[in-house]
Structure formats: structure tokens, C-alpha cells
N, C-alpha and C positions, 0 to 999 in steps of 0.2 A: 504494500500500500504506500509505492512512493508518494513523497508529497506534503501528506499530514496539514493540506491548505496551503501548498508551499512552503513549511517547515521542517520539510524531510531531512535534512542535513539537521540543522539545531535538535531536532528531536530523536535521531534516529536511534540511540542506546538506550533509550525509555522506552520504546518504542518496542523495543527488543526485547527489555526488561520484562516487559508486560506479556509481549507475547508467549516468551518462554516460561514465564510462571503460569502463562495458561497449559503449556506442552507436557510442563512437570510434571502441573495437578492430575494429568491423566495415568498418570505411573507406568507410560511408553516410555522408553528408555530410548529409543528408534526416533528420530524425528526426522522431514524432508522439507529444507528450505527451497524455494520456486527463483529463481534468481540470481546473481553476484553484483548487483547495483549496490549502492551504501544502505540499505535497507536490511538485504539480503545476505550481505559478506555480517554487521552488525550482529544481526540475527544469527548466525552461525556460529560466530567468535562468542557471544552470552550464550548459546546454548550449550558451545563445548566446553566454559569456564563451571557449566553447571553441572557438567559429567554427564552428558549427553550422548548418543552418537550420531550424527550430524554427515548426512549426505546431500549436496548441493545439485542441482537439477538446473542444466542454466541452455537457454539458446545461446548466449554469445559470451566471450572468455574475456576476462583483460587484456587486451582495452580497448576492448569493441562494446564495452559496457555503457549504457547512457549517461550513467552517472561515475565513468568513471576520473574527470573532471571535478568531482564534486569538492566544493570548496563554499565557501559563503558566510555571513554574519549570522552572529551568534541572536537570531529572530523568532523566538519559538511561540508569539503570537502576533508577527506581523498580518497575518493573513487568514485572521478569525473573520468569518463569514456564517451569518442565519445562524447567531447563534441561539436563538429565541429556538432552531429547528434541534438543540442540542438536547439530546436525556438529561436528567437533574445530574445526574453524576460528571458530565462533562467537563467541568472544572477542575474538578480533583482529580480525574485522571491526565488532563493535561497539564495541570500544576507538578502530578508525579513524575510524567515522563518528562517535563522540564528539567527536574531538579536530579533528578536522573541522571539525563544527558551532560548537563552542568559538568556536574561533578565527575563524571567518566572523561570529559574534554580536560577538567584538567590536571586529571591524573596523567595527563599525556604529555603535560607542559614541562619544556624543560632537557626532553629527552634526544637521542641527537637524529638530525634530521630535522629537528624544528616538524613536527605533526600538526604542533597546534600551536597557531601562533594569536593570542590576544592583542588586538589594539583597538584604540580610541578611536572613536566616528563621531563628529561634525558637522550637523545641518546650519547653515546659517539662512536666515528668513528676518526679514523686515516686518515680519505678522509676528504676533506673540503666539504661543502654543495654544493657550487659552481660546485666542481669537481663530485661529486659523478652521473651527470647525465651524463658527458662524460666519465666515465670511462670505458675501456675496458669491454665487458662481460668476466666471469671466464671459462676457459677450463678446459677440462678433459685429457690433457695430461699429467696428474701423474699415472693415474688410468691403471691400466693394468690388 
């Protein structure tokens, strides 16, 4: 389920986390991940941290992978959508897999190769935060 609303990267070791504590609860020892995207590889690496055994099923190998590129800001609710359309529980499980993934990113910090590299991001805007949700939308009456 790449994506996660477009936080599939930020979320993806919650993600995992969750999924495999559903794999466990089954008491299969056997599980089959569909993929090698960052989803997929995630999902395989928490499963076999959980004494698993973990067979990968993939059409296409690195780095013919979609996501094998994957890289991007640390966003794991830029892209909440209908969330009026969410189960009650919806929060707390995406709070979990947030803090999740967090904390897995940066157990990786540090290490050589640089995996995970944290930095600071800067919007600047003329509108204040506050305001920028009531502000007028832009017209097209320059345009002729």
C-alpha cells in the first residue's frame, strides 16, 4: 500500500510495524511480502527482525523498483485527505506509525553512508501561517 496519502517514505517502518504485528498474531511463522518498493523491502526487514520467514514475491528487482529512488521529507501528515471519511481509530494509528517510523529513521542516523540525513526546511511567505488559510483565492482578472 505504497503511499499512505503520499507518506509512504515518512511512514513506511510503522507501517510495517503494524503490518507485521498483524502477521505474528496469526502464529504463521511463513509470511509473503508482494513487492521490493520501500514498503515492501521495510516490510520484510520488520518481519525478519521478528523471527519471521520472509519470502519476497517481486515483478521487478533493484533498480527497476518504483521506489527505488525513494528519498523525501520527513511528512507523515502532509497529505491527510477526507479525513471526516477516517474510522475513529484513525489517528492513533497514524500517530503510531508516525512515531514508529521516527524513531527507526533515527536509529539510522549517524551510521556510514549517511542513510538518513536530517535537515532544516524553510518556507518563506509574506502571509502569516495563521492567515494563509483564509486568504482570498487568486483571480484571473489580469489575464486577457
Amino acid at each position: 500500500n505504497y503511499g499512505h496519502g503520499g507518506s509512504g517514505w515518512s511512514l513506511s517502518w510503522g507501517a510495517a510495524y503494524l503490518a507485521v504485528g498483524h502477521a505474528a498474531a496469526t502464529l504463521e511463522r511463513r509470511v509473503a511480502v508482494i513487492g521490493c518498493g520501500i514498503i515492501g523491502l521495510t516490510s520484510a526487514l520488520t518481519a525478519l527482525r521478528a523471527g519471521l520467514d520472509v519470502t519476497i514475491y517481486t515483478r521487478d528487482l533493484l533498480p527497476h523498483t518504483r521506489s527505488v529512488r525513494a528519498n523525501g521529507s520527513w511528512t507523515p501528515d502532509s497529505r491527510i485527505a477526507l479525513s471526516a471519511q477516517a474510522s475513529p481509530s484513525f489517528a492513533r494509528t497514524w500517530e503510531q506509525m508516525a512515531r514508529y517510523s521516527l524513531q527507526t529513521y533515527r536509529d539510522y542516523l549517524g551510521l556510514p553512508g549517511n542513510p538518513i540525513d536530517f535537515r532544516d526546511n524553510y518556507t518563506l511567505s509574506d502571509t502569516p501561517l495563521d492567515a494563509a488559510d483564509h486568504a482570498p483565492a487568486p483571480t484571473d482578472a489580469g489575464k486577457g
